[in-house]
N, CA, C and O atoms as a GROMACS GRO file, in nm:
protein
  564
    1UNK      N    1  -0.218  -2.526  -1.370
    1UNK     CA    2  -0.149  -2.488  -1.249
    1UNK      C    3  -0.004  -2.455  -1.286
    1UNK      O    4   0.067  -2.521  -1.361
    2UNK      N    5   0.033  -2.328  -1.215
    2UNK     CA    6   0.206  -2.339  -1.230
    2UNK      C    7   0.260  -2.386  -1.168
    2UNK      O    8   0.212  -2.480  -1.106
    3UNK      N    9   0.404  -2.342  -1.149
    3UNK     CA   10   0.523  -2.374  -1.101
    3UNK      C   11   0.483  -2.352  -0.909
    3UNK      O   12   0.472  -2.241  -0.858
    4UNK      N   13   0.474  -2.431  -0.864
    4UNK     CA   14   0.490  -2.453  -0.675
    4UNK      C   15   0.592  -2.365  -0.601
    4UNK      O   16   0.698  -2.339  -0.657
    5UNK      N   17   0.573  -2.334  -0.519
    5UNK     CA   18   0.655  -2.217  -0.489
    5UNK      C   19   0.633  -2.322  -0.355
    5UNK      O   20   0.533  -2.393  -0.342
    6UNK      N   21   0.763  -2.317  -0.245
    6UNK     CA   22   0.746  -2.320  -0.072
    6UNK      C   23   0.689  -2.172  -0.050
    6UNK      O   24   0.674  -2.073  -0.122
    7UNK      N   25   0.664  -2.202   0.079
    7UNK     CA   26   0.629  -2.091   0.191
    7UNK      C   27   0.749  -1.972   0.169
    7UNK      O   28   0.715  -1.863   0.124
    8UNK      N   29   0.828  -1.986   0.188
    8UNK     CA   30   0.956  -1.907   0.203
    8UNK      C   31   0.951  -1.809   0.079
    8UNK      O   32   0.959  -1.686   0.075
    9UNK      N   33   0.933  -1.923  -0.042
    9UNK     CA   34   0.935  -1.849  -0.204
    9UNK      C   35   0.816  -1.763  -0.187
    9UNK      O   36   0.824  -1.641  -0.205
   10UNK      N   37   0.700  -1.824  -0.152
   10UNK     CA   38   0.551  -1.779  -0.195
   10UNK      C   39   0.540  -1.601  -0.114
   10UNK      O   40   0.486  -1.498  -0.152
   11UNK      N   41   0.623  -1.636   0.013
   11UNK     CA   42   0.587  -1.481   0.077
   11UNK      C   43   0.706  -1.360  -0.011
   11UNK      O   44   0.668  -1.249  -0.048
   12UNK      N   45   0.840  -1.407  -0.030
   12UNK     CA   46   0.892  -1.338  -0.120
   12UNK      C   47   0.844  -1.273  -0.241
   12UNK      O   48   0.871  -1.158  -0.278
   13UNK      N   49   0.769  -1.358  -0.299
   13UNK     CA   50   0.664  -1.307  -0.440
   13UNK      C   51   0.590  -1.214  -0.335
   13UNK      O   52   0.630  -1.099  -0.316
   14UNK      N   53   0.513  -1.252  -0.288
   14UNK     CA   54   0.409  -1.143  -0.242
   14UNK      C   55   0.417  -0.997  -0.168
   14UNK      O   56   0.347  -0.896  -0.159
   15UNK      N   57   0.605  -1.067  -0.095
   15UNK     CA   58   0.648  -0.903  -0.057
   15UNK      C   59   0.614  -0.935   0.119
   15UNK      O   60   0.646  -0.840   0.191
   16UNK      N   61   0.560  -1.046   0.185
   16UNK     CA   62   0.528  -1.043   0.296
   16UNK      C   63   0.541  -1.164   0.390
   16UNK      O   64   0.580  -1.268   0.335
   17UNK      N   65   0.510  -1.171   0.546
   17UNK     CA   66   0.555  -1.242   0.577
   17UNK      C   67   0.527  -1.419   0.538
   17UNK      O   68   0.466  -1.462   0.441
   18UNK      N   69   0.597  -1.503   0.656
   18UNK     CA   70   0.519  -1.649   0.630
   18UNK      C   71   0.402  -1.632   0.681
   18UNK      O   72   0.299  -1.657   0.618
   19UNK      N   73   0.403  -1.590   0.794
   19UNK     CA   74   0.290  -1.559   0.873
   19UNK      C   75   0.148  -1.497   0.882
   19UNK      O   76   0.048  -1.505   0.952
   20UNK      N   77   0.202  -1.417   0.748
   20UNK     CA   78   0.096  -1.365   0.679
   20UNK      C   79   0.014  -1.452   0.559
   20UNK      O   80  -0.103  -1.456   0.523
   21UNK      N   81   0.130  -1.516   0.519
   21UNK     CA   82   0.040  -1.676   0.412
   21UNK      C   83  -0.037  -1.738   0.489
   21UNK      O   84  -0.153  -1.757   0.451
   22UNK      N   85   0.013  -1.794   0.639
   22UNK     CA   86  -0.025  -1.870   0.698
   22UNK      C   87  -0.216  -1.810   0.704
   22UNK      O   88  -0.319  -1.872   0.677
   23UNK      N   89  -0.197  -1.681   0.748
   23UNK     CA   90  -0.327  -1.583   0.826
   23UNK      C   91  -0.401  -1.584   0.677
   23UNK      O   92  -0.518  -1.621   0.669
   24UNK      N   93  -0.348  -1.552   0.591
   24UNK     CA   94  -0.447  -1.555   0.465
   24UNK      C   95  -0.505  -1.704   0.417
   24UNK      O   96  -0.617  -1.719   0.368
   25UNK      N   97  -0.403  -1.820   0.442
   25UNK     CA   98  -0.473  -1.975   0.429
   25UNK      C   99  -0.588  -1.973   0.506
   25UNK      O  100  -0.702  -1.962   0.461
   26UNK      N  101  -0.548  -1.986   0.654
   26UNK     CA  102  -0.664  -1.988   0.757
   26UNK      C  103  -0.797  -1.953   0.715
   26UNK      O  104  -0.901  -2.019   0.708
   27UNK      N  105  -0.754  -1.777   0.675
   27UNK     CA  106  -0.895  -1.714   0.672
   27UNK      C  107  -0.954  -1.733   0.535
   27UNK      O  108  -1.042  -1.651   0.508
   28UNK      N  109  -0.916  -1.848   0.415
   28UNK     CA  110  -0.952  -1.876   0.333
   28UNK      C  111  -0.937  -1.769   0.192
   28UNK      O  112  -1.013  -1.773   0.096
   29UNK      N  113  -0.844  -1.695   0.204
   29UNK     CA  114  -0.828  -1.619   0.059
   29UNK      C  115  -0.760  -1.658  -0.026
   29UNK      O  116  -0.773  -1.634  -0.146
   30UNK      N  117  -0.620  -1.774   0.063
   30UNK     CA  118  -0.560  -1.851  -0.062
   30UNK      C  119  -0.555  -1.998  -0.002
   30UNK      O  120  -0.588  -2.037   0.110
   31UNK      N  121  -0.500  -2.068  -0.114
   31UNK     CA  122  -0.517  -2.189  -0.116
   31UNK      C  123  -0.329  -2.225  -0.143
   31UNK      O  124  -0.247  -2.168  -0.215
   32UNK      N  125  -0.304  -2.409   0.002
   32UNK     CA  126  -0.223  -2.432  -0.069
   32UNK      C  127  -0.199  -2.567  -0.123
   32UNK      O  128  -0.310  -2.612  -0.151
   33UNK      N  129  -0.099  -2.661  -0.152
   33UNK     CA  130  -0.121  -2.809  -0.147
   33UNK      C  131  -0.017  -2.816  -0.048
   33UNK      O  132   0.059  -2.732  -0.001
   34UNK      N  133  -0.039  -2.964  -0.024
   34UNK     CA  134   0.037  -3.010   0.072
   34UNK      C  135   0.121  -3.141  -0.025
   34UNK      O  136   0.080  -3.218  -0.112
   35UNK      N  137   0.270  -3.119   0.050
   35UNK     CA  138   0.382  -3.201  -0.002
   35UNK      C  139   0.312  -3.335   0.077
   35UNK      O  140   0.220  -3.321   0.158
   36UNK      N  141   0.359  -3.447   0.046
   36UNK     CA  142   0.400  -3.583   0.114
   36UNK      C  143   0.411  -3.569   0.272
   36UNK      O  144   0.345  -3.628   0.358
   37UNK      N  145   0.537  -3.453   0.292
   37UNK     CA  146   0.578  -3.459   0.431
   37UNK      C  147   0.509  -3.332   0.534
   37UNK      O  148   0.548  -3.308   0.648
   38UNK      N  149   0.390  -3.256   0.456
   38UNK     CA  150   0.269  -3.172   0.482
   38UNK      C  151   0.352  -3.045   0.484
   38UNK      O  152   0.345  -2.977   0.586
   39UNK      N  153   0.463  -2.988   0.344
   39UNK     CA  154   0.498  -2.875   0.375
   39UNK      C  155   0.383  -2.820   0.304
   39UNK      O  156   0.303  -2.908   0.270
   40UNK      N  157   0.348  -2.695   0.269
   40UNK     CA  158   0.287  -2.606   0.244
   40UNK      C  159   0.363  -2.566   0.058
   40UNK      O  160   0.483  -2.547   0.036
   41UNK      N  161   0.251  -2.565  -0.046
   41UNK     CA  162   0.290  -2.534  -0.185
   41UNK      C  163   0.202  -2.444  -0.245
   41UNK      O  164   0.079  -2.451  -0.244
   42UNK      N  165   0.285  -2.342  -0.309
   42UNK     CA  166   0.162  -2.201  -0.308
   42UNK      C  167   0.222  -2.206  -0.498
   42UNK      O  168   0.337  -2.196  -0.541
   43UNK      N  169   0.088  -2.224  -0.578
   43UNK     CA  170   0.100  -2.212  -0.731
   43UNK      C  171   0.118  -2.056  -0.755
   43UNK      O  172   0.046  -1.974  -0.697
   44UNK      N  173   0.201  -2.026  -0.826
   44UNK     CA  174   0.288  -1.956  -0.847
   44UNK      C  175   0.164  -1.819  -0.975
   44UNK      O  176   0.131  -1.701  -0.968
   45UNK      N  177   0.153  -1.876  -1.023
   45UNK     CA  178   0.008  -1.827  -1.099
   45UNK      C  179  -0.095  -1.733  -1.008
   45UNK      O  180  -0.105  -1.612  -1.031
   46UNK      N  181  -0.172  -1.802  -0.900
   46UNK     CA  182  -0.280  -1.752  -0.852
   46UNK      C  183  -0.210  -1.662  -0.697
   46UNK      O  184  -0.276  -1.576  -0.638
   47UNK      N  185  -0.118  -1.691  -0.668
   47UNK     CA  186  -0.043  -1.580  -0.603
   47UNK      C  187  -0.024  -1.448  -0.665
   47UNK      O  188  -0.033  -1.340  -0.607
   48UNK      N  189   0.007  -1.470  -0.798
   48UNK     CA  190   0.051  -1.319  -0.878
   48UNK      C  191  -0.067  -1.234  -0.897
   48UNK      O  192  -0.078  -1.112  -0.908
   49UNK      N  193  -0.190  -1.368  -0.900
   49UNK     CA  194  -0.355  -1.288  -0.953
   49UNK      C  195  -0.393  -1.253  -0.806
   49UNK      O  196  -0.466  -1.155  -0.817
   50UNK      N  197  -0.380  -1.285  -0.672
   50UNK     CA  198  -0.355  -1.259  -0.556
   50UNK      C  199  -0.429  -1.132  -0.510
   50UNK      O  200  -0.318  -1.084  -0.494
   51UNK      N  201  -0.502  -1.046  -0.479
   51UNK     CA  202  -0.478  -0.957  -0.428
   51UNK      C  203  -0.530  -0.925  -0.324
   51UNK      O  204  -0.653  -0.931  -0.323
   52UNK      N  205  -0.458  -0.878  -0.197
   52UNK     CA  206  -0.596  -0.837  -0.067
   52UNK      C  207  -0.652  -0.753  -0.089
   52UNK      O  208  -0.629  -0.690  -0.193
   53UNK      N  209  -0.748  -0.716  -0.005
   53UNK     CA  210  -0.839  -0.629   0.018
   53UNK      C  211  -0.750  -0.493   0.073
   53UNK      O  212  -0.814  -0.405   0.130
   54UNK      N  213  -0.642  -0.480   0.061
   54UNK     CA  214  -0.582  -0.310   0.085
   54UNK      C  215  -0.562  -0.195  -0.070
   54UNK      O  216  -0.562  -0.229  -0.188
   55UNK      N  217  -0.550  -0.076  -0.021
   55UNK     CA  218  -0.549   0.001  -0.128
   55UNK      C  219  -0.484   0.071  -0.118
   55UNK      O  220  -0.425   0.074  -0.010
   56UNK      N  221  -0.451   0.170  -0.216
   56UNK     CA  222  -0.360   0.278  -0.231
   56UNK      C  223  -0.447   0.396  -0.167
   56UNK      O  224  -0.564   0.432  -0.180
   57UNK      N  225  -0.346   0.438  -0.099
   57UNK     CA  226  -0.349   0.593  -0.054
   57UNK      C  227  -0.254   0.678  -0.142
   57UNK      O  228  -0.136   0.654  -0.164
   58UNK      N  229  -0.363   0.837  -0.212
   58UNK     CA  230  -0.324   0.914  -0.285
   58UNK      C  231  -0.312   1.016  -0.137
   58UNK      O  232  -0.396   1.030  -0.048
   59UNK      N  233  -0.206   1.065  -0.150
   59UNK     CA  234  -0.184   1.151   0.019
   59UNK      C  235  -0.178   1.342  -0.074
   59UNK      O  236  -0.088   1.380  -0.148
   60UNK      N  237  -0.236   1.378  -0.055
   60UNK     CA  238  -0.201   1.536  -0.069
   60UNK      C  239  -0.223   1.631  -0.001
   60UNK      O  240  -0.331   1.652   0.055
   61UNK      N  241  -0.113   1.710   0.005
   61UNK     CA  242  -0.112   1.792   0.119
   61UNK      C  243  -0.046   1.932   0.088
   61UNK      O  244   0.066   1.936   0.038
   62UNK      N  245  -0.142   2.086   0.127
   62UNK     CA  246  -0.021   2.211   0.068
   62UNK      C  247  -0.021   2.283   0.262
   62UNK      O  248  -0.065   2.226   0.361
   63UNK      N  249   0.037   2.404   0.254
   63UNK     CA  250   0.066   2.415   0.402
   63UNK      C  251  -0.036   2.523   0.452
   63UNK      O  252  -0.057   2.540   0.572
   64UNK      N  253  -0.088   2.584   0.370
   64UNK     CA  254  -0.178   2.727   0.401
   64UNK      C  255  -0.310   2.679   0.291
   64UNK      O  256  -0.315   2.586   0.210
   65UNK      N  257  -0.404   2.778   0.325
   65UNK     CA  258  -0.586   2.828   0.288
   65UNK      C  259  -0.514   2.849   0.117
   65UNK      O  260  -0.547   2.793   0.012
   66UNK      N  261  -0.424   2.932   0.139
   66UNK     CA  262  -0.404   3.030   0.023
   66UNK      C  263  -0.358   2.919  -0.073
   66UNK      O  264  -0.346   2.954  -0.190
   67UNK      N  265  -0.332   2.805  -0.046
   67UNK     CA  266  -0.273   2.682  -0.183
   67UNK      C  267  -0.370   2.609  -0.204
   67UNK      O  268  -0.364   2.517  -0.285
   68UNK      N  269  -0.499   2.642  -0.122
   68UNK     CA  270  -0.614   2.502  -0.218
   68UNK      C  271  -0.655   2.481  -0.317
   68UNK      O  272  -0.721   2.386  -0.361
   69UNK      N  273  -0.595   2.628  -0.388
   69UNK     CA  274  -0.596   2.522  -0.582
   69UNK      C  275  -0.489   2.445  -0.578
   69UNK      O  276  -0.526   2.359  -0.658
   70UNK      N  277  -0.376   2.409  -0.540
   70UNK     CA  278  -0.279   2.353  -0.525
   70UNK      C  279  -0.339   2.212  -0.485
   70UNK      O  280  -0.327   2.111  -0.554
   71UNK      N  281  -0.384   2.216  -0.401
   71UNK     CA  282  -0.432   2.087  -0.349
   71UNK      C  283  -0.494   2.071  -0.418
   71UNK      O  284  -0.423   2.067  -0.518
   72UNK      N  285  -0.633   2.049  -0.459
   72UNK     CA  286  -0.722   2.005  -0.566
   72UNK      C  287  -0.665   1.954  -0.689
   72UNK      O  288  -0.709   1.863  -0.759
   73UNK      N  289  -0.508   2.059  -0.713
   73UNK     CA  290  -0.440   2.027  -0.858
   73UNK      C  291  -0.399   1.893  -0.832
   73UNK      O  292  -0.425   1.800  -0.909
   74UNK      N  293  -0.306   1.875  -0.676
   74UNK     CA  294  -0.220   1.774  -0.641
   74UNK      C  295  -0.353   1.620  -0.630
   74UNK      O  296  -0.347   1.516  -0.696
   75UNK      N  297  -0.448   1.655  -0.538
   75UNK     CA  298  -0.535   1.545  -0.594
   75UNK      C  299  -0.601   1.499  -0.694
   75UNK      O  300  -0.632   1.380  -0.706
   76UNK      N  301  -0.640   1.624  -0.805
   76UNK     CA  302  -0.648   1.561  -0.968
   76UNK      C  303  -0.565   1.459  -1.018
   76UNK      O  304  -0.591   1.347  -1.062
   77UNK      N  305  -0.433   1.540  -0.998
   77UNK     CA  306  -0.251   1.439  -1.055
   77UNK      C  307  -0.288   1.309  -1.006
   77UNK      O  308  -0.278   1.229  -1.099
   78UNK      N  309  -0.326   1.249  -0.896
   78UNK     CA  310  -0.278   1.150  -0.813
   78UNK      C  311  -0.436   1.086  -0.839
   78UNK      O  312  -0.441   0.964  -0.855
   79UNK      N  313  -0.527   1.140  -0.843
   79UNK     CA  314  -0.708   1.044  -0.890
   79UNK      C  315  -0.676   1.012  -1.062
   79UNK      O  316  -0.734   0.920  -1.120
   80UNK      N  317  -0.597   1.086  -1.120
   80UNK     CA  318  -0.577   1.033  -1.292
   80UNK      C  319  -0.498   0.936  -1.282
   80UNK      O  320  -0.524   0.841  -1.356
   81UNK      N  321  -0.381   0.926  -1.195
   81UNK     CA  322  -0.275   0.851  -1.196
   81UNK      C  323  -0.296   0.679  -1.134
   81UNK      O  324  -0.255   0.571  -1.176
   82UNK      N  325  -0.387   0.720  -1.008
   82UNK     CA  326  -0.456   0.560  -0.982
   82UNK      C  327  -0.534   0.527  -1.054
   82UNK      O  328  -0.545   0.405  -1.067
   83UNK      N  329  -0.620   0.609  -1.131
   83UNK     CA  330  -0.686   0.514  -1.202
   83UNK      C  331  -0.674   0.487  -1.300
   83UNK      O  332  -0.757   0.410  -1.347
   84UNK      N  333  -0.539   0.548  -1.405
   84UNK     CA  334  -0.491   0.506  -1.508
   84UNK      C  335  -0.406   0.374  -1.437
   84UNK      O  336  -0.403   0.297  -1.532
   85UNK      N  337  -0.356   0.325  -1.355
   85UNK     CA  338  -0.324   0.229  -1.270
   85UNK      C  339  -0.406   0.087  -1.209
   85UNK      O  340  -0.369  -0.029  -1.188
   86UNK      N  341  -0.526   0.156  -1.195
   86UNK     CA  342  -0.639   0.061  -1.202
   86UNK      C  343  -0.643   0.017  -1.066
   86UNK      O  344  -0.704  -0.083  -1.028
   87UNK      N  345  -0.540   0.138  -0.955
   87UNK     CA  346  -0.553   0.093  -0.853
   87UNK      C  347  -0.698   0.147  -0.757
   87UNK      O  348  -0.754   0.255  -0.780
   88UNK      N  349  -0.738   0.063  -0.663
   88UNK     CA  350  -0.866   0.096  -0.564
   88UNK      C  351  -0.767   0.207  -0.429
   88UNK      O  352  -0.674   0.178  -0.353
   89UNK      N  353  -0.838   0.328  -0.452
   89UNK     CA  354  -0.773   0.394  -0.416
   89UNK      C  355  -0.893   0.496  -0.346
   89UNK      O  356  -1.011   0.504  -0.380
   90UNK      N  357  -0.805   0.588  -0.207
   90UNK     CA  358  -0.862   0.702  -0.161
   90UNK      C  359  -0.777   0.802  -0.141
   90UNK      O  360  -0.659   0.786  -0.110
   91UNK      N  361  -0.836   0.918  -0.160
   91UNK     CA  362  -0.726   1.011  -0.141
   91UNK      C  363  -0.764   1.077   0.001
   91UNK      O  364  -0.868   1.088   0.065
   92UNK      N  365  -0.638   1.114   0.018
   92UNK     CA  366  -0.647   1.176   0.160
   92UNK      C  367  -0.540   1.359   0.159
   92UNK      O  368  -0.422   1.387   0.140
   93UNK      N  369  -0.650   1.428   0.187
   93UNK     CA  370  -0.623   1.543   0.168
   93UNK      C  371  -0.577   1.619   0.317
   93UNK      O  372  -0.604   1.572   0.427
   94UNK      N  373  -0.498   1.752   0.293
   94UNK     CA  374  -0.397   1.725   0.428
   94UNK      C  375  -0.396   1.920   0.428
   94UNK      O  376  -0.380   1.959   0.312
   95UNK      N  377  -0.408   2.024   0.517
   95UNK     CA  378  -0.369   2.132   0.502
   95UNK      C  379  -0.311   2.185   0.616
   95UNK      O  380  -0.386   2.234   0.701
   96UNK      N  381  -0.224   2.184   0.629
   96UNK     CA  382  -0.063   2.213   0.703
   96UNK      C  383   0.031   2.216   0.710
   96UNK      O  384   0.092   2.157   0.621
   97UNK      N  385   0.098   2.276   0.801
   97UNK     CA  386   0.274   2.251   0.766
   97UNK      C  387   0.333   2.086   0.769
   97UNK      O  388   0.301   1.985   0.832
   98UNK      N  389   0.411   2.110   0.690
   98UNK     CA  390   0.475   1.975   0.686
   98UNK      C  391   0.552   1.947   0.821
   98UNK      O  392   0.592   1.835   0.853
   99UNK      N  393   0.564   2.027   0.872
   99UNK     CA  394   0.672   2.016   0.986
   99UNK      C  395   0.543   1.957   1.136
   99UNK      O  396   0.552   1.874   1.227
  100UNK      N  397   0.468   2.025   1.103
  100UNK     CA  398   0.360   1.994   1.196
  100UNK      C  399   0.287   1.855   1.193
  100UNK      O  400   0.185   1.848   1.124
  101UNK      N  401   0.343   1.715   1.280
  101UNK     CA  402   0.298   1.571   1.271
  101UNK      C  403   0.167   1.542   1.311
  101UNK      O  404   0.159   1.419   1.304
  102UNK      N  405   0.074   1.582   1.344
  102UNK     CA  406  -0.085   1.641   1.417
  102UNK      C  407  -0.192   1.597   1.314
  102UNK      O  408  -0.292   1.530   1.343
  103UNK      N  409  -0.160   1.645   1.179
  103UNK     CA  410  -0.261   1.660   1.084
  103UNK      C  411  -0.390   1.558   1.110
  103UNK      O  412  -0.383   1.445   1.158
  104UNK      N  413  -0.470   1.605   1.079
  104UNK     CA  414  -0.574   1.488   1.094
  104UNK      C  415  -0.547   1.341   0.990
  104UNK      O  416  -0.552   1.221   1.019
  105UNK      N  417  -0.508   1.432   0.823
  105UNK     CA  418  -0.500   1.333   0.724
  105UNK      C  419  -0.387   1.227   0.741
  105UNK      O  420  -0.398   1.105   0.728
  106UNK      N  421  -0.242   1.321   0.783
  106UNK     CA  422  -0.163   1.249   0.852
  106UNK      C  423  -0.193   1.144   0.912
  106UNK      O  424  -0.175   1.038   0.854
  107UNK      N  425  -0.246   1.145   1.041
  107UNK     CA  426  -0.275   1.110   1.142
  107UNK      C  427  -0.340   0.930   1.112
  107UNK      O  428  -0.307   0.819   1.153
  108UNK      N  429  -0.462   0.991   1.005
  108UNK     CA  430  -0.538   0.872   0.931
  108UNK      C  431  -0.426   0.766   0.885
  108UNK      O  432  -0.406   0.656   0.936
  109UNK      N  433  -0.346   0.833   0.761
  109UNK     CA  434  -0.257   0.758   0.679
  109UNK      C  435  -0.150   0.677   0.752
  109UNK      O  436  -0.116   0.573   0.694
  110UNK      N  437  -0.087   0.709   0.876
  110UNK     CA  438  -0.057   0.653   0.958
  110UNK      C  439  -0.114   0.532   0.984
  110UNK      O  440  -0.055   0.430   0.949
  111UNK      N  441  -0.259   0.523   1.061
  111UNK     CA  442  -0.290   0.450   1.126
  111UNK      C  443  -0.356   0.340   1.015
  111UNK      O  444  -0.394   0.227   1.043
  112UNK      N  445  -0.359   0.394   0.904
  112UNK     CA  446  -0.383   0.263   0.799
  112UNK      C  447  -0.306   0.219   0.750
  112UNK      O  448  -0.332   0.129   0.671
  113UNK      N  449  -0.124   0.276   0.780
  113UNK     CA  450  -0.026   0.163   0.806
  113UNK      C  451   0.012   0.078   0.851
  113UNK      O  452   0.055  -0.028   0.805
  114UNK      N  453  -0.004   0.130   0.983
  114UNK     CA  454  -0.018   0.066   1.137
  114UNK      C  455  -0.076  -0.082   1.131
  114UNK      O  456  -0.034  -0.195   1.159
  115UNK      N  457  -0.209  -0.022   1.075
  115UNK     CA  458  -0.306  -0.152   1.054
  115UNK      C  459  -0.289  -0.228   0.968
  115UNK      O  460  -0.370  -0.321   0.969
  116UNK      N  461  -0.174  -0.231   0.842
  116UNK     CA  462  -0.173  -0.283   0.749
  116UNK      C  463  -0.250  -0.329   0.631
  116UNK      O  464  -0.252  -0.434   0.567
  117UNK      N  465  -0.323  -0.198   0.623
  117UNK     CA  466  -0.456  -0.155   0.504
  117UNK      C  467  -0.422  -0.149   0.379
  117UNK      O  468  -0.499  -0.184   0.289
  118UNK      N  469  -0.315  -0.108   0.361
  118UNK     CA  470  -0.245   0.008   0.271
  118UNK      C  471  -0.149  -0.060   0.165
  118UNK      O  472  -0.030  -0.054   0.195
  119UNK      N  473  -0.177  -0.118   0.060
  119UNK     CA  474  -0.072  -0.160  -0.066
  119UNK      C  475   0.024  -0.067  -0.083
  119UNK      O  476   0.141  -0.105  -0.088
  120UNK      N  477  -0.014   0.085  -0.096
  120UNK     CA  478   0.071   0.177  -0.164
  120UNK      C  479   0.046   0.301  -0.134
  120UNK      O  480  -0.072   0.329  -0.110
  121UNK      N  481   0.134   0.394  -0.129
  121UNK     CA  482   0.124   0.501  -0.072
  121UNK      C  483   0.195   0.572  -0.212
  121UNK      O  484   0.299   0.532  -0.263
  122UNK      N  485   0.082   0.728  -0.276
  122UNK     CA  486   0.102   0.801  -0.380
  122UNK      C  487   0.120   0.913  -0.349
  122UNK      O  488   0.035   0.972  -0.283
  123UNK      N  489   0.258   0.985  -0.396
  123UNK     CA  490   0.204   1.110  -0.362
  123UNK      C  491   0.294   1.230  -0.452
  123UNK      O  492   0.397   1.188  -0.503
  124UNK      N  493   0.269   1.338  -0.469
  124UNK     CA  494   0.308   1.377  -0.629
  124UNK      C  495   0.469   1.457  -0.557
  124UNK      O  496   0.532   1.525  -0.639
  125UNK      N  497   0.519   1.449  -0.439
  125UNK     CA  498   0.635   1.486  -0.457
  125UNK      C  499   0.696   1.465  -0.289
  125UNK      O  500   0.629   1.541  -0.219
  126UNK      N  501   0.796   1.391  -0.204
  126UNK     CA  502   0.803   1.332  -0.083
  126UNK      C  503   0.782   1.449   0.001
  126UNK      O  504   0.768   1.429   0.122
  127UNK      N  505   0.776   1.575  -0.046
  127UNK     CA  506   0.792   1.684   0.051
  127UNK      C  507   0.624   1.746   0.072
  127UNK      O  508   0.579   1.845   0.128
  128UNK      N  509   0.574   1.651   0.009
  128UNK     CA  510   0.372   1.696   0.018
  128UNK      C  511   0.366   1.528   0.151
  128UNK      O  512   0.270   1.452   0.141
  129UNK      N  513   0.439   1.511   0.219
  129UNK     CA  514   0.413   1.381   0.333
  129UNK      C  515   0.493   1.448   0.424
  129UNK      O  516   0.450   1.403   0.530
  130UNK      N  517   0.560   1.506   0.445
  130UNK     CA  518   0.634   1.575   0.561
  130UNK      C  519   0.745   1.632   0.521
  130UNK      O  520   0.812   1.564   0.443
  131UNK      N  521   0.795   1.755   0.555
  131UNK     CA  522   0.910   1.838   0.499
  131UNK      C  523   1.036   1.775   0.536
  131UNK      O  524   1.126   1.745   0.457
  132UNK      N  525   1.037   1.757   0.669
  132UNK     CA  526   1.174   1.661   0.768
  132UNK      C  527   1.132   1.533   0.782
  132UNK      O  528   1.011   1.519   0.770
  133UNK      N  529   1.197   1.430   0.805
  133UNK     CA  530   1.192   1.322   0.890
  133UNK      C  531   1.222   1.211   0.855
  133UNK      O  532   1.308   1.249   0.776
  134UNK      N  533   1.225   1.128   0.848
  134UNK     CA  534   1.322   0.995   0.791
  134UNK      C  535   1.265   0.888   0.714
  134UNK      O  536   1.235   0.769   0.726
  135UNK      N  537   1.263   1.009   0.607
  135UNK     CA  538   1.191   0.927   0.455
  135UNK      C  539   1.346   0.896   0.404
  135UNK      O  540   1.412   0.986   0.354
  136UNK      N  541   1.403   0.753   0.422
  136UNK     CA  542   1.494   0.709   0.330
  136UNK      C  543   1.486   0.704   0.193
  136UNK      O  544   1.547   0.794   0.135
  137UNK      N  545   1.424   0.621   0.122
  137UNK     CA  546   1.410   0.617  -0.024
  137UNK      C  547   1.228   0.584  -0.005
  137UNK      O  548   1.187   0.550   0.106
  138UNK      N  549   1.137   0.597  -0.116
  138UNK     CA  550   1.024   0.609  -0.155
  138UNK      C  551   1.065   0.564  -0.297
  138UNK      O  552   1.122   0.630  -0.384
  139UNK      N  553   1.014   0.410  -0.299
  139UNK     CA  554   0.996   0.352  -0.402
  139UNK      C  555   0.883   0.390  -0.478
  139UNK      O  556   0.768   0.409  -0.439
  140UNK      N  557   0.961   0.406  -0.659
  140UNK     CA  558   0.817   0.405  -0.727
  140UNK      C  559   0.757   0.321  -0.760
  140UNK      O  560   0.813   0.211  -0.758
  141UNK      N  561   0.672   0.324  -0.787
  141UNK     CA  562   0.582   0.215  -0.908
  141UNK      C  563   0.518   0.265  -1.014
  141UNK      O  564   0.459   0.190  -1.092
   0.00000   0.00000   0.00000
């Protein structure tokens, strides 16, 4: 066993809430001990080996008929790249203007945010997810 982490530490490692440790204890995916005074102790080890059931979305998207080698290219890039990654992944393919928020694929990738499905979002350049709109920074990995 490692090093004990609190609640506070344990969701920091993981990137998420307490509340979400709490919902993952409940529903039995992790395990914690209990202090003396019944705080909550999450081993520091099997948190890192951790993983839910969400996946990466490979998002690609060109704006016209006339770029679907483009697309196919952009989802090759992004199916080599998760799985040299080893991530569980789907791609979601997109043909429209960027300016246009409607898309069906859009639309999807959204709502498997929403729902909190989604580890990671791939995509081979910020302007293949929407041309405008308030993409601050897009972390890599």
């Amino acid at each position: 066993m490692g090093r004990l982490l609190s609640i506070g530490e344990a969701a920091a490692v993981k990137g998420v809430s307490i509340d979400t440790l709490r919902r993952w204890e409940k529903e039995g995916k992790i395990q914690s001990v209990r202090t003396q005074g019944g705080h909550r102790r999450y081993d520091i080890d099997t948190l890192i080996d951790f993983k839910e059931n969400r996946k990466t979305i490979a998002y690609a998207r060109v704006s016209s008929h006339d770029q679907k080698n483009d697309l196919e290219r952009q989802a090759l890039v992004l199916e080599a790249y998760c799985l040299h990654h080893g991530y569980n992944f789907e791609i979601i393919k997109d043909l429209g203007s960027g300016l246009n928020y409607k898309k069906r694929g859009l639309q999807k990738l959204l709502q498997l945010i929403i729902s909190e499905q989604i580890d990671r979002l791939v995509i081979t350049n910020k302007d293949r997810l929407l041309r405008f709109g308030s993409l601050r920074k897009i972390q890599k990995t």
